[in-house]
C-alpha positions in Angstrom: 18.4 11.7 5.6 16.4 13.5 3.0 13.0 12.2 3.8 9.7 13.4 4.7 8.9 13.9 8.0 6.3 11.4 7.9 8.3 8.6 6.7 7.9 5.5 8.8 10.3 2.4 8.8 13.5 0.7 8.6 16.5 3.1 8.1 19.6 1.0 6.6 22.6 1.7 8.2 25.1 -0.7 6.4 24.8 -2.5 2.8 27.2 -5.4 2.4 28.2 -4.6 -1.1 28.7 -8.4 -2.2 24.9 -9.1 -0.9 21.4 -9.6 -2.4 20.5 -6.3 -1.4 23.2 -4.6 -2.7 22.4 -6.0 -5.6 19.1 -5.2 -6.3 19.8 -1.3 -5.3 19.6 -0.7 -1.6 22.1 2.0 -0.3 22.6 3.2 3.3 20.3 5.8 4.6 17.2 4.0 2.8 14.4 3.7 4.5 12.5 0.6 4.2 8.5 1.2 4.6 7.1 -1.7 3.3 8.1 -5.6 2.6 5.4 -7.0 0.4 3.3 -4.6 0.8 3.1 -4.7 4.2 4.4 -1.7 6.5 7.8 -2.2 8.4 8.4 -0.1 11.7 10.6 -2.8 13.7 13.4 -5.2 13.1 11.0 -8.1 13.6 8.3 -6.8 11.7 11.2 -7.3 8.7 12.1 -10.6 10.4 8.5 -11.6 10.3 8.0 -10.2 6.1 11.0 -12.2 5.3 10.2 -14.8 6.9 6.8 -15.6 5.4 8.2 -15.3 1.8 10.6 -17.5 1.8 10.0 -18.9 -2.1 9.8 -15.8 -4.1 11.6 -12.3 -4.2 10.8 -9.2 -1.6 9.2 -6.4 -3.0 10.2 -3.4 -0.8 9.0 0.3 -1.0 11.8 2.4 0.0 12.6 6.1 0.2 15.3 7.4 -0.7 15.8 10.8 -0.3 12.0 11.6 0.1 11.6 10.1 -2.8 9.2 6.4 -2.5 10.1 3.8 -4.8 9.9 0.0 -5.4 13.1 -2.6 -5.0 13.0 -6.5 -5.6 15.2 -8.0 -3.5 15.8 -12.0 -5.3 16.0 -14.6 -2.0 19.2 -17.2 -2.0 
């Protein structure tokens, strides 16, 4: 994928191009570290993030690439 060996969290596999996260940037073979600023290392630890912000946009750190970066994702 391009990233650093010590990269830790959510590789994405699949974007629906007419989604949210499409829209706000997120491509396949991101890898999403953080929601919120909280680390993500398991489907339900994104679960869980989205979850508990459910009345304002995600802010996700994502690398792309080896390259770390922020995303905000808007909610429905």
């Amino acid at each position: 994928l391009g990233a650093a060996a010590e990269a830790r969290g959510l590789v994405v596999r699949k974007v629906d191009p007419e989604g949210r996260a499409a829209g706000a940037g997120i491509q396949s073979g991101d890898i999403i570290e953080e929601v919120n600023r909280k680390p993500v290392r398991s489907p339900e630890d994104l679960r869980a993030a989205v979850n508990a912000t459910r009345d304002r946009p995600l802010l996700l750190l994502v690398n792309r690439e080896g390259r770390n970066f922020f995303l905000t994702v808007p909610r429905a």
